[in-house]
VOLOZA-389424 format. One record per residue: x, y, z of N, C-alpha, C in turn; residue number from 1; residue in one letter. Coordinates in steps of 0.2 Angstrom, whole numbers, plus 2048, in hexadecimal, padded with zeros to 3 digits. Layout:
// VOLOZA-389424
X / Y / Z / X / Y / Z / X / Y / Z / NUM / a
...
***
This chain:
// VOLOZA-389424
5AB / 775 / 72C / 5A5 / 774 / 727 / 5A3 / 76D / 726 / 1 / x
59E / 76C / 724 / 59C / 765 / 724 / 59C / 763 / 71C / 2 / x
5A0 / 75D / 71D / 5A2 / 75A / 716 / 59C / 756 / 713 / 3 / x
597 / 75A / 710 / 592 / 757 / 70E / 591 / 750 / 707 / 4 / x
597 / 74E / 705 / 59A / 74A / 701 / 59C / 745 / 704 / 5 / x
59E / 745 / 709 / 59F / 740 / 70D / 598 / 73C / 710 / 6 / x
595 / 742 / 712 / 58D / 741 / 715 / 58A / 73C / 70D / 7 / x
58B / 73F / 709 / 587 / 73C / 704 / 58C / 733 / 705 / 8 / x
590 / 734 / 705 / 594 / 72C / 702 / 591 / 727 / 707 / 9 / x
591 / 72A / 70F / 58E / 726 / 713 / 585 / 723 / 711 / 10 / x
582 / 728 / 70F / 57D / 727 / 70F / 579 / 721 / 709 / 11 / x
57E / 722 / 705 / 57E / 71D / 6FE / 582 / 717 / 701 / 12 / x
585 / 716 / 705 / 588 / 712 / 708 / 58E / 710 / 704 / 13 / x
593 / 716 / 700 / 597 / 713 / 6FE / 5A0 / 712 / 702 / 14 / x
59B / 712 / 708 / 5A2 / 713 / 70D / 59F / 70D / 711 / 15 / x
5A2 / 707 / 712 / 59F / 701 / 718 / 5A6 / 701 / 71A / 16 / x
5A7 / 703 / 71F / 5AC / 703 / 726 / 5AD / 6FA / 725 / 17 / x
5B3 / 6F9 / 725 / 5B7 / 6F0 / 727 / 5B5 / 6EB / 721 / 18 / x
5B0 / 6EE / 71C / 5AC / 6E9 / 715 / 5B1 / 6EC / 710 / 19 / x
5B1 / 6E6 / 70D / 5B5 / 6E7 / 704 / 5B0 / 6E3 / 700 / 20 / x
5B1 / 6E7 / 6FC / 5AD / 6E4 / 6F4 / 5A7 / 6EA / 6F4 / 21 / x
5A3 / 6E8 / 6EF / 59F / 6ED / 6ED / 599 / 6ED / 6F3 / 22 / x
597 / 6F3 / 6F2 / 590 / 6F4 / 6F7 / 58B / 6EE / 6F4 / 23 / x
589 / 6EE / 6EE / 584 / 6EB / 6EC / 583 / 6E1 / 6EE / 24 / x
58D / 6E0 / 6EE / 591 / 6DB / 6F1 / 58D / 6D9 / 6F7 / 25 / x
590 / 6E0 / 6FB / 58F / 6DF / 702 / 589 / 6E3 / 706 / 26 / x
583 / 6E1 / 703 / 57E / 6E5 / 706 / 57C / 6E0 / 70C / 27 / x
579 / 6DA / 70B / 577 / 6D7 / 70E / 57C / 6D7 / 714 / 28 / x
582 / 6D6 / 715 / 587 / 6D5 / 71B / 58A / 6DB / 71E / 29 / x
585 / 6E2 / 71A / 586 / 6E8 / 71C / 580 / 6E7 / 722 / 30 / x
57B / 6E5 / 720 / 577 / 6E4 / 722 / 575 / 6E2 / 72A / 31 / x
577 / 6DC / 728 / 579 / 6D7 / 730 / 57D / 6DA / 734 / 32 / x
582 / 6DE / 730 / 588 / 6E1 / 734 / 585 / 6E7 / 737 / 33 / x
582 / 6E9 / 736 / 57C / 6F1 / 73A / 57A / 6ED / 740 / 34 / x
575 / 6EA / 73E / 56F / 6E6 / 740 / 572 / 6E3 / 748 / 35 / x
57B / 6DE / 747 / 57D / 6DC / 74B / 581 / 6E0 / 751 / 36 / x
583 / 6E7 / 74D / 588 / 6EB / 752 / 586 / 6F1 / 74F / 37 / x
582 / 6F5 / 750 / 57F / 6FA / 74E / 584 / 701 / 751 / 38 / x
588 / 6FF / 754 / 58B / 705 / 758 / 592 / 704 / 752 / 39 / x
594 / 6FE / 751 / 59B / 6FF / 74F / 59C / 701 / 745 / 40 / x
595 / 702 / 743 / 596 / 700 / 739 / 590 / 704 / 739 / 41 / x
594 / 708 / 733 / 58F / 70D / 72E / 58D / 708 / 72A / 42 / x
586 / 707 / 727 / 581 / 704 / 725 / 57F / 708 / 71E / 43 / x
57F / 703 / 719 / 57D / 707 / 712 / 575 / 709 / 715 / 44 / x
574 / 70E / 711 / 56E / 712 / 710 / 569 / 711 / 713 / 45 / x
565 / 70C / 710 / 560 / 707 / 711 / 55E / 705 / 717 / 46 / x
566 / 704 / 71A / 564 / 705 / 722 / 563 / 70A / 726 / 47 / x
568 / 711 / 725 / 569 / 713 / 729 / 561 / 719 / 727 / 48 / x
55F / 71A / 723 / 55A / 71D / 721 / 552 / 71A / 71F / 49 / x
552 / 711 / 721 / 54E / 70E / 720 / 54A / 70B / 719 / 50 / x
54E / 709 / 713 / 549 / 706 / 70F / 54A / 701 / 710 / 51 / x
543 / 6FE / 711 / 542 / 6F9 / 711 / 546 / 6F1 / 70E / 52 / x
547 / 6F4 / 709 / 549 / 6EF / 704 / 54F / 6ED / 705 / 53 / x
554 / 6EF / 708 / 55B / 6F1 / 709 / 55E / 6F1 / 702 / 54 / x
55A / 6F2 / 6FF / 561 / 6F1 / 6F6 / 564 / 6F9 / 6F7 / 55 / x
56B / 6F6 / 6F2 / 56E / 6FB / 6F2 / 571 / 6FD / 6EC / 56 / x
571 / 705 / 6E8 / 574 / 706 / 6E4 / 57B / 702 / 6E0 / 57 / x
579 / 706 / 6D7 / 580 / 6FF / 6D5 / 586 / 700 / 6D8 / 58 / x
588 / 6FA / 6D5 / 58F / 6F5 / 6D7 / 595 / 6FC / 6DA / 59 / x
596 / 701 / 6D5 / 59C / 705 / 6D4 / 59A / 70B / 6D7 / 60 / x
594 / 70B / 6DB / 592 / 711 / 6DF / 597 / 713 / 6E3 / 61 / x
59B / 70C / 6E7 / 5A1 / 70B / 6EB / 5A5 / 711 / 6E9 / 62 / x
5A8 / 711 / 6E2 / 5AD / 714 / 6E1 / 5AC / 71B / 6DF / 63 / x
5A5 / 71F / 6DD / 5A3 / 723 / 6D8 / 5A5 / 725 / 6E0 / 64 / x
59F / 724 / 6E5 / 59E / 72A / 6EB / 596 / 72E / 6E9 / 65 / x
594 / 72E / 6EE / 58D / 72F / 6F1 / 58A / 735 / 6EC / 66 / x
58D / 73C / 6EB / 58C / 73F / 6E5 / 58C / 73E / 6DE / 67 / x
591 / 73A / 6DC / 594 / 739 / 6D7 / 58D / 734 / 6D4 / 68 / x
589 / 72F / 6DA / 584 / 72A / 6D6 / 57E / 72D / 6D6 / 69 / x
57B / 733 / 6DA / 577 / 737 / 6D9 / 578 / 73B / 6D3 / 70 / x
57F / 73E / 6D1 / 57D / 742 / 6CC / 57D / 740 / 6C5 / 71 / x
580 / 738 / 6C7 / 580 / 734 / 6C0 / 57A / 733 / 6C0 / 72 / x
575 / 72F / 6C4 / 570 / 72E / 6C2 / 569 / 730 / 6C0 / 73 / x
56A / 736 / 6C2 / 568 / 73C / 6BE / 568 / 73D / 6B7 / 74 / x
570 / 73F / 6B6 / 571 / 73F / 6AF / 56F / 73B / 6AB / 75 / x
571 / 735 / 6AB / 56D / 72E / 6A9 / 566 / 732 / 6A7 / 76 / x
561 / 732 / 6AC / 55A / 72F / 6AB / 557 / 738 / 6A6 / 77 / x
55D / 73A / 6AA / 55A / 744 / 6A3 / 55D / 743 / 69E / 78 / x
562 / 740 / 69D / 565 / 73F / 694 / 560 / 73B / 690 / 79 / x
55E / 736 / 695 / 558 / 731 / 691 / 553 / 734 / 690 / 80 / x
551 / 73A / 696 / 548 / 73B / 694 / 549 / 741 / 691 / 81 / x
54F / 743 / 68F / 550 / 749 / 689 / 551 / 745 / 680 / 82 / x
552 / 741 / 680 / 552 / 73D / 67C / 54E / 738 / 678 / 83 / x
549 / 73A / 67D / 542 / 736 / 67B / 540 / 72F / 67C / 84 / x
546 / 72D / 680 / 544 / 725 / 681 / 53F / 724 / 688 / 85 / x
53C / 71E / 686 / 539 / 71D / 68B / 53E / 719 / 693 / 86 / x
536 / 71D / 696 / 53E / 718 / 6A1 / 53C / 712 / 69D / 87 / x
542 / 70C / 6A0 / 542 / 706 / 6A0 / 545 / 705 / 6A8 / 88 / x
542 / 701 / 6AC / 544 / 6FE / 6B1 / 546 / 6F9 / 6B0 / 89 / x
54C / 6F3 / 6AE / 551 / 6F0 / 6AD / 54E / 6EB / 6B2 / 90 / x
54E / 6E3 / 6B0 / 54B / 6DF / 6B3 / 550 / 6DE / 6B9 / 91 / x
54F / 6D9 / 6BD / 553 / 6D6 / 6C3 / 557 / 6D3 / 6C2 / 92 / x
555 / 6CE / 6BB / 558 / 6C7 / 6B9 / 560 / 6C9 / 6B5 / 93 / x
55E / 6D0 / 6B3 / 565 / 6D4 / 6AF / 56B / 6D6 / 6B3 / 94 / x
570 / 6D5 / 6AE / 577 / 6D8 / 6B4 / 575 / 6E2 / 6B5 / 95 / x
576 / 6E2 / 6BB / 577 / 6E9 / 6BD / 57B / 6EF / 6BA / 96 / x
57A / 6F3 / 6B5 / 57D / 6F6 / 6B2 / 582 / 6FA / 6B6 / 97 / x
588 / 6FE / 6B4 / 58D / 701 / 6B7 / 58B / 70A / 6B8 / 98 / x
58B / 70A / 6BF / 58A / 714 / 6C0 / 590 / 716 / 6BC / 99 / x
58D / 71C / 6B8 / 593 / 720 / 6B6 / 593 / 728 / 6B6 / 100 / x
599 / 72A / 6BB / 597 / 732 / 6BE / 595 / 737 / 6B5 / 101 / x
590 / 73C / 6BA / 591 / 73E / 6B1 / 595 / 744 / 6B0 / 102 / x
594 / 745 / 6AA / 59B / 74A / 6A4 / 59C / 751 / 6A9 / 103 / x
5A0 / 752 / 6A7 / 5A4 / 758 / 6AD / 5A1 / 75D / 6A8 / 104 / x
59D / 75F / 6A5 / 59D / 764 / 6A0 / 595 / 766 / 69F / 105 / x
591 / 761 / 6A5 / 58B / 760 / 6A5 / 587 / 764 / 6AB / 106 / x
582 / 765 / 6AD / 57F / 769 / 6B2 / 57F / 765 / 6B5 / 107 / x
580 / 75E / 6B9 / 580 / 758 / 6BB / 589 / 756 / 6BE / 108 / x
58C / 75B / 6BD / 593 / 75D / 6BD / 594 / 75B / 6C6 / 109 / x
599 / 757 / 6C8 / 598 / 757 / 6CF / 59E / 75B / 6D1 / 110 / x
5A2 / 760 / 6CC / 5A7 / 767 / 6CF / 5A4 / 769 / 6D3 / 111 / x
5A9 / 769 / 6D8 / 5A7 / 771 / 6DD / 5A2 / 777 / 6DC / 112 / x
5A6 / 779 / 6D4 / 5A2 / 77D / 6D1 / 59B / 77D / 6D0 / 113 / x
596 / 776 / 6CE / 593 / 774 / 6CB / 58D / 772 / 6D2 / 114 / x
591 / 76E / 6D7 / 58F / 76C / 6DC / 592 / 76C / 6E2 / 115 / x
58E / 772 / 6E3 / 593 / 775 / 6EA / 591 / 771 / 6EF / 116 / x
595 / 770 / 6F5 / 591 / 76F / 6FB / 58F / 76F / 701 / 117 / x
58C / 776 / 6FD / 585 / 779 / 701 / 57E / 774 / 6FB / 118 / x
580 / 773 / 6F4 / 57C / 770 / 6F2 / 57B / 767 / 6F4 / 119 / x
581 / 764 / 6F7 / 581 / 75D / 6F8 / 57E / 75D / 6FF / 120 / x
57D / 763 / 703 / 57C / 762 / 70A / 573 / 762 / 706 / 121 / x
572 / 763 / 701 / 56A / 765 / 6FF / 567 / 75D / 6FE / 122 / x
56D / 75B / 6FC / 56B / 754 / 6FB / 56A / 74F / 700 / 123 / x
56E / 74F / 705 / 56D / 74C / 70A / 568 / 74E / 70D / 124 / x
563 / 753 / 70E / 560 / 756 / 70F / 559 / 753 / 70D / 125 / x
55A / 753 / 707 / 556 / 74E / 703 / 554 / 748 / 707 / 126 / x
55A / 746 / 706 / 559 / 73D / 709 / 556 / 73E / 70D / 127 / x
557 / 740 / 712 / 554 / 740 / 71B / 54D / 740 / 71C / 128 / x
54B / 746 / 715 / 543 / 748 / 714 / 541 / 742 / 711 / 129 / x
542 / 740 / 70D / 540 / 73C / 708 / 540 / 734 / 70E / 130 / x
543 / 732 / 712 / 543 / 72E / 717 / 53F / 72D / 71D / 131 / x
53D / 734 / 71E / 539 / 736 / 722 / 531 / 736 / 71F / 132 / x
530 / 735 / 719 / 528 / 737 / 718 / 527 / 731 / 719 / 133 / x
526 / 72B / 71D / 521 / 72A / 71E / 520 / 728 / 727 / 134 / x
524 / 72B / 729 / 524 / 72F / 732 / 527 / 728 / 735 / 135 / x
52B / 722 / 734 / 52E / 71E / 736 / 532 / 71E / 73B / 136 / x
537 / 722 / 739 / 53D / 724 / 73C / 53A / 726 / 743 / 137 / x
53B / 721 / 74A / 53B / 724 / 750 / 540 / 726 / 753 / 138 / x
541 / 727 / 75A / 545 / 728 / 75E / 54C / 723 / 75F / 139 / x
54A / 71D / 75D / 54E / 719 / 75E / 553 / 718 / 759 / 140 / x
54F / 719 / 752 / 554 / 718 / 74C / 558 / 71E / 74B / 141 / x
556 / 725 / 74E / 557 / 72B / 74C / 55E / 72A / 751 / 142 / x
560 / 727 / 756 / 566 / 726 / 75A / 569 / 721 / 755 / 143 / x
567 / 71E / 753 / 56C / 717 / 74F / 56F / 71B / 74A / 144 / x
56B / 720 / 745 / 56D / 723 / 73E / 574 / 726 / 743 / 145 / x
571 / 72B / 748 / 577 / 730 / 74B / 57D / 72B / 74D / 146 / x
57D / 727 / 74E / 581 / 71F / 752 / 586 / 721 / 74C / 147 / x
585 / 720 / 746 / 586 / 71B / 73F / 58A / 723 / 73E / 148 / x
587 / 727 / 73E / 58C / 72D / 738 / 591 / 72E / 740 / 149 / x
590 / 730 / 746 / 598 / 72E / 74A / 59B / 72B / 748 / 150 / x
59A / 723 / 747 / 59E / 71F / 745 / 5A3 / 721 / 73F / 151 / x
59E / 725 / 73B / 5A0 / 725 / 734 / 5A8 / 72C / 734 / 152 / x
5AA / 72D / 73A / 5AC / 733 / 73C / 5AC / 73A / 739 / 153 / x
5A6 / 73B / 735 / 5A6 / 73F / 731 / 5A5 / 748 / 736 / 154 / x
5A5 / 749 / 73E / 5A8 / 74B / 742 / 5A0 / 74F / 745 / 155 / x
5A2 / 753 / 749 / 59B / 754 / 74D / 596 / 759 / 74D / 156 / x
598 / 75D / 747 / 596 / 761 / 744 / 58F / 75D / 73E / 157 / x
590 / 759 / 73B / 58E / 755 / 735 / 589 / 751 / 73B / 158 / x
58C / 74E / 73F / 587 / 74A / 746 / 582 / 751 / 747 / 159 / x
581 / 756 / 748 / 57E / 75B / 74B / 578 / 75F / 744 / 160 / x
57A / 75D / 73F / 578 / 75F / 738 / 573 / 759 / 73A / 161 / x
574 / 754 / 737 / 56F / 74C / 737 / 56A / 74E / 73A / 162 / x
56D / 74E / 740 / 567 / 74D / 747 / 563 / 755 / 748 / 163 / x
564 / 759 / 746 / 55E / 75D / 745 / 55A / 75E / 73D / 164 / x
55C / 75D / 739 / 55B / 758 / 733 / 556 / 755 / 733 / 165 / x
557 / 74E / 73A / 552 / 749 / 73C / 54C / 74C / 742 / 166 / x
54F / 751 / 743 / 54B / 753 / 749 / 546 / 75A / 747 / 167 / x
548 / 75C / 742 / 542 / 764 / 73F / 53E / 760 / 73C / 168 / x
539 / 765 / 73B / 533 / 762 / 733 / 538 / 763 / 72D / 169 / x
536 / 75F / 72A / 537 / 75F / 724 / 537 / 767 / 71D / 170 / x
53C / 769 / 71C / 53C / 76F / 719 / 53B / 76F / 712 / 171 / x
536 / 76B / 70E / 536 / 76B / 706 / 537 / 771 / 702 / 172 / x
535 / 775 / 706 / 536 / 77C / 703 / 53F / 77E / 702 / 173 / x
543 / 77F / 708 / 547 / 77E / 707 / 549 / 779 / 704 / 174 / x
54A / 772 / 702 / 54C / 76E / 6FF / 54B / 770 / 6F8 / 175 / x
543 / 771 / 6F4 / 544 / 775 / 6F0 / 549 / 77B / 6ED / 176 / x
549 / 77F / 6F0 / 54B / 787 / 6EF / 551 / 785 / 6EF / 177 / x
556 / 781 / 6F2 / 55E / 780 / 6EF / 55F / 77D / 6EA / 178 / x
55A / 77C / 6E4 / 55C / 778 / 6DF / 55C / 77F / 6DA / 179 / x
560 / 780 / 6D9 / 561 / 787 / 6D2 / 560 / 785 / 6C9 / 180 / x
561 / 780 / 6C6 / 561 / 77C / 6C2 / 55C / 776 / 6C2 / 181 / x
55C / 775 / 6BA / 555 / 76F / 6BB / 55A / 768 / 6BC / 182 / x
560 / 76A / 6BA / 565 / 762 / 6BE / 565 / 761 / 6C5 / 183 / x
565 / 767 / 6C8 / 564 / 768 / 6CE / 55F / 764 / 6D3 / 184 / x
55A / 766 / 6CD / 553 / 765 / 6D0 / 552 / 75B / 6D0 / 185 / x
555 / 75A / 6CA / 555 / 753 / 6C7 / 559 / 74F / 6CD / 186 / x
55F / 754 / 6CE / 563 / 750 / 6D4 / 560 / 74D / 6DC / 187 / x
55D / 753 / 6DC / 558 / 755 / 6E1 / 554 / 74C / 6E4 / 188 / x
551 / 74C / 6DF / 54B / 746 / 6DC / 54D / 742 / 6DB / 189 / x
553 / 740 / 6DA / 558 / 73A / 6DA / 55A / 738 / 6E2 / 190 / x
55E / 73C / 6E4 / 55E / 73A / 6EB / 55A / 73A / 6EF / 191 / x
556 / 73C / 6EF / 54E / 73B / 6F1 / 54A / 732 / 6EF / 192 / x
54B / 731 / 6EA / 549 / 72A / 6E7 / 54E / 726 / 6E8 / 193 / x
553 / 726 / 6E8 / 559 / 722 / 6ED / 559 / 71F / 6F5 / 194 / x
556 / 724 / 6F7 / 556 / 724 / 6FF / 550 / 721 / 702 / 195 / x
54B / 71F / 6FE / 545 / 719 / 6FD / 545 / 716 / 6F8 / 196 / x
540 / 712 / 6FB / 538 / 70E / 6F6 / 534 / 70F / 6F6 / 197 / x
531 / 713 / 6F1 / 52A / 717 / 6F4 / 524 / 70F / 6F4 / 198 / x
524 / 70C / 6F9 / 520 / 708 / 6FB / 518 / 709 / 6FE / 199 / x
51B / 70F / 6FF / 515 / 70F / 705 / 510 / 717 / 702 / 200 / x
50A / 718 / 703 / 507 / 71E / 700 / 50A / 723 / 702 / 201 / x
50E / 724 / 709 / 512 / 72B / 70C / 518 / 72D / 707 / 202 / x
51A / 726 / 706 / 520 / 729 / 704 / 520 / 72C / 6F9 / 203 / x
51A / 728 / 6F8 / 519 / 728 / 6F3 / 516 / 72F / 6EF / 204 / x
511 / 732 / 6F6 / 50F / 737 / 6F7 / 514 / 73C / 6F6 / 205 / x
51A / 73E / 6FA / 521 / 740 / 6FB / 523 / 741 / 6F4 / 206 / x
525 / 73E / 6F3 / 528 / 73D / 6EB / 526 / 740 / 6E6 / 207 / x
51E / 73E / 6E4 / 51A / 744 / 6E4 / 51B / 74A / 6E4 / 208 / x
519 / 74C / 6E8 / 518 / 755 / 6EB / 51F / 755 / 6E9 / 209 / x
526 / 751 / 6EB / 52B / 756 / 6EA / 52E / 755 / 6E1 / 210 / x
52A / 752 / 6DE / 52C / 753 / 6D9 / 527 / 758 / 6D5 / 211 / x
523 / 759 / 6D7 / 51D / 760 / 6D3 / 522 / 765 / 6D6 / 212 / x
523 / 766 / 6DD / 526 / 76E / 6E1 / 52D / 76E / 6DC / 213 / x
531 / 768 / 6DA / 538 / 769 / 6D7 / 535 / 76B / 6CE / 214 / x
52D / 769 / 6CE / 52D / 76E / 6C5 / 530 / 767 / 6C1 / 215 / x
52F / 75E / 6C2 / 531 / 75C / 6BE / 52B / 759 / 6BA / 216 / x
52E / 757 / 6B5 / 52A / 754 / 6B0 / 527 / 74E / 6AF / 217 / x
51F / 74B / 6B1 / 51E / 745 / 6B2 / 523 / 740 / 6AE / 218 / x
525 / 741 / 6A7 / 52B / 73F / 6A5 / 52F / 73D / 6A8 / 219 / x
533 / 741 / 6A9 / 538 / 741 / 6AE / 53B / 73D / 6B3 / 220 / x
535 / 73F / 6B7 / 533 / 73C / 6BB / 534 / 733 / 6BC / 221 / x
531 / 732 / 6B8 / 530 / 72C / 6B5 / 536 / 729 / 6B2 / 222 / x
53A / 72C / 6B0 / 541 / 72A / 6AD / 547 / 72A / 6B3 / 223 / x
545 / 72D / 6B8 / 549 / 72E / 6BF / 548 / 727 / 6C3 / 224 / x
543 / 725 / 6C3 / 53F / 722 / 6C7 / 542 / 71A / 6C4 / 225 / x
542 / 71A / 6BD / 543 / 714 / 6BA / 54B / 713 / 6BC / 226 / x
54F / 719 / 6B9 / 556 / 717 / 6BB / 557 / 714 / 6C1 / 227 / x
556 / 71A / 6C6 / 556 / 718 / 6CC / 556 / 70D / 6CF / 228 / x
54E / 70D / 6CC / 54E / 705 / 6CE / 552 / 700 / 6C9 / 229 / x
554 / 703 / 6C3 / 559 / 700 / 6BF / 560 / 6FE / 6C4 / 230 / x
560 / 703 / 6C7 / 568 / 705 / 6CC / 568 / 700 / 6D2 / 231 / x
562 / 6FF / 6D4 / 566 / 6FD / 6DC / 564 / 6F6 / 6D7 / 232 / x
567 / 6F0 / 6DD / 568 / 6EA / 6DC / 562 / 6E7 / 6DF / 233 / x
***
């Protein structure tokens, strides 16, 4: 069975293969390090998935693990917009605040119970779509990504999931319909605004459409969107 926790830690990059220190530390020499030897080094996110910007989530994503920063970030931005506060997107010039997993006792829960994974396979799932709206991804990169998760040994079962992943249409429908809960749904959206920069109309477009089909609230939405860029570096 494929370890879709794993798949997420890879894809947040909080696994770099021969690097110490934080991801946020070491994005840039993650960077170089793909770019130089693309066959030998899992690449944070941004590479392997293409945002542009190459930033990467906070400092202690390292240690939470690829689930654990998606479901905290969530929490985060649905405690604020249930609470009536306004999104603040937190300047650049500011220290980077600390991810923190959320409460075990929350729908945002990363237990097995709470977050199966058949549901974290939904989130990488996520990502892949959300990567793919603005039709970039060619033939070339689509071997590099599959390069990167062998590297990652996460075994060939998980190599076999990605690449037709990257090789069907994009299933929104399915991506919706496994979210059960509006945490669910929030998570959804989260990982999804993780795995870009909605820079460009396609991808902003994307985002869009999947947050009407997830039923969230321009609200909401808005307070996802802020943590989110609060988060990366």
């Amino acid at each position: 069975m494929i370890d879709a926790r794993k798949l997420l830690d890879q894809f947040l990059g909080a696994q770099v293969p021969g690097m110490q220190g934080t991801v946020r530390d070491k994005a840039t020499e993650a960077v170089n390090l793909a770019r130089d030897n693309p066959l030998a080094t899992s690449a944070i996110a941004g590479v392997l998935l293409g945002t542009k910007t190459g930033r990467s989530i906070a400092t202690n994503a390292l240690t939470l693990g690829g689930l654990a920063a998606i479901a905290g970030l969530g929490y985060q931005a649905y405690r604020n917009y249930k609470a009536g506060e306004e999104p603040q997107s937190q300047p650049e010039t500011q220290k980077q605040p600390q991810l923190l997993p959320p409460p075990s006792d929350s729908g945002f829960s990363t237990t097995p119970a709470i977050a199966s994974n058949d549901f974290a396979l939904t989130l990488v799932r996520a990502m892949i779509a959300a990567a793919r709206a603005d039709g970039h991804i060619d033939e070339a990169e689509r071997r590099q990504i599959l390069g990167k998760i062998g590297q990652a040994g996460l075994g060939a079962e998980a190599e076999a999931f990605i690449g037709r992943e990257l090789a069907n249409p994009v299933d929104i429908d399915a991506i919706v319909a496994a979210a059960t809960t509006e945490e669910q749904r929030v998570e959804i959206y989260t990982a999804s605004r993780l795995a870009i920069e909605p820079d460009t109309r396609a991808e902003r477009g994307y985002l869009d459409l999947l947050a009407g089909r997830l039923g969230l609230a321009d609200a909401l939405v808005d307070h996802i969107d802020a943590t989110v860029t609060t988060a990366k570096a």
